[in-house]
N, C-alpha and C positions, 0 to 999 in steps of 0.2 A: 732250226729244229734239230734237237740230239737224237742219232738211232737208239735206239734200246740198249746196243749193246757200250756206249757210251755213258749213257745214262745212269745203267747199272755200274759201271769202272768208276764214274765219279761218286758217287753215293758212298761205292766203298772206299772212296780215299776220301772222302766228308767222316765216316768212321773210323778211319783212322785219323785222321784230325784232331778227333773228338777224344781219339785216345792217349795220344801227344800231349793234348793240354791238361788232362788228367794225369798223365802221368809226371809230369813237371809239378800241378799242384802237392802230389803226394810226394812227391821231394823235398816239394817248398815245406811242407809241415814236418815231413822229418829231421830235413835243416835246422827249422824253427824249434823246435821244440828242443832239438842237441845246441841250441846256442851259436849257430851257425847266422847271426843277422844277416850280412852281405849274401850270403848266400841263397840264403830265405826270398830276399828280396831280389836278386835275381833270378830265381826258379819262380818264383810270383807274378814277374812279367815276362815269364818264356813261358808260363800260363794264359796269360791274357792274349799272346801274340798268337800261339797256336788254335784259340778262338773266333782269333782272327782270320786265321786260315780258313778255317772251319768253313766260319759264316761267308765267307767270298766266294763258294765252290758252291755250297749250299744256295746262295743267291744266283751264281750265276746256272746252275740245274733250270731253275722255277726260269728266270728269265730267259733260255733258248726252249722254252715249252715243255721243259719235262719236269718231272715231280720228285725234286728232296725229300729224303725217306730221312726220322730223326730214328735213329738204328739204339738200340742198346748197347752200352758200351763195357766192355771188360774192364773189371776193376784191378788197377795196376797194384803193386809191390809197396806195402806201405812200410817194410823196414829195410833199412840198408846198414854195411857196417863203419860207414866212411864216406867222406866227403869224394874223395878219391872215388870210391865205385859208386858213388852217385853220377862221376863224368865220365865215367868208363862206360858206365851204361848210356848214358846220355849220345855219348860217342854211337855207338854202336846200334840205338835208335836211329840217329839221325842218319845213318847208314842204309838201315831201314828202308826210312820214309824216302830217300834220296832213289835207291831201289824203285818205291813203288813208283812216285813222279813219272821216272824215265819208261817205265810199265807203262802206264798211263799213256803217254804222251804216244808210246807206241799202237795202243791202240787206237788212239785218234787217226794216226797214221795212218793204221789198216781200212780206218771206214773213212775215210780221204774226208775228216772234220779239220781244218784246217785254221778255222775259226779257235774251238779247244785247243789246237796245238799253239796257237797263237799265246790264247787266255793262259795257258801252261808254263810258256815261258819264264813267266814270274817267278812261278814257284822251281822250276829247274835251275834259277842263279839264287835263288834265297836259300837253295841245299848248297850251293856251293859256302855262301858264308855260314851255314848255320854247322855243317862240318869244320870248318876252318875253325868259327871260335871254338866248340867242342876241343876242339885236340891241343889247339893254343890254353887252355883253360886246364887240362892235363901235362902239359908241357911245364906248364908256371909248380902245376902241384908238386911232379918229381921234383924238380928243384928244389922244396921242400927238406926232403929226404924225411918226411916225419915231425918234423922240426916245429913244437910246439909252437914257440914263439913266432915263426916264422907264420904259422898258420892263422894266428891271429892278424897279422896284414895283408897276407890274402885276403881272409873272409872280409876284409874293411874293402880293399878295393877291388873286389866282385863283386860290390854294390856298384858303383860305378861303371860295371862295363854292358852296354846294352844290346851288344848286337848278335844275339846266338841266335 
């Protein structure tokens, strides 16, 4: 059984979840619509995955007896000026969410759930690669330097890479 103040800590990072995979979808559509395929399709399934998240935190609420709340969710950034500051912020998200986890996990701590801290775990090594591709994904871009052509092989093989 989750105390309350558990209960509430998870809810609100089920809302931020909700807002992760939102904001990857409005990426995906601004990718898409600038011609970005690889890209599109990569921020389409860091859509789906953050869903993921979502609904695993959300289930696991209901199943320790407490009650998933589906929260409103802020409507993210739907213009950007660059592929570039689409992973900078991406970056700097996952920084974020990486933040809150470790929040999280503290407060399980505090009300000696130990069970959550467990369940958590998951998601405190999945910030770890989901920072790592981020910044490897900005890494490949500089490299770039701009470079028209060059950006068209990127955006081919960031379709291909799946693990953010």
């Amino acid at each position: 059984m989750l105390s309350k103040t558990v209960e509430q800590a998870l809810n609100q990072q089920v809302e931020l979840e909700a807002y992760s995979a939102n904001l990857y979808l409005a990426m995906a559509s601004w990718a898409d619509k600038e011609g970005f395929a690889g890209a599109s399709e990569f921020l389409y399934e860091q859509y789906a995955e953050e869903n993921t998240h979502m609904i695993k935190i959300f289930q696991y609420i209901n199943d320790r007896e407490g009650h998933a709340i589906v929260a409103a969710i802020e409507q993210p950034p739907a213009d950007y000026k660059s592929i570039q500051e689409i992973f900078e912020k991406t970056l700097v998200h996952e920084k974020l969410i990486s933040k809150k986890i470790n929040e999280l996990v503290g407060v399980c701590m505090k009300e000696n759930d130990f069970t959550t801290v467990n369940f958590l775990q998951w998601y405190v090594n999945e910030q770890i690669e989901e920072e790592s591709t981020a910044r490897s994904i900005l890494d490949k871009l500089n490299l770039l330097e701009g470079d028209a052509s060059k950006m068209y092989l990127f955006d081919r093989d960031i379709a291909s890479l799946r693990i953010l």
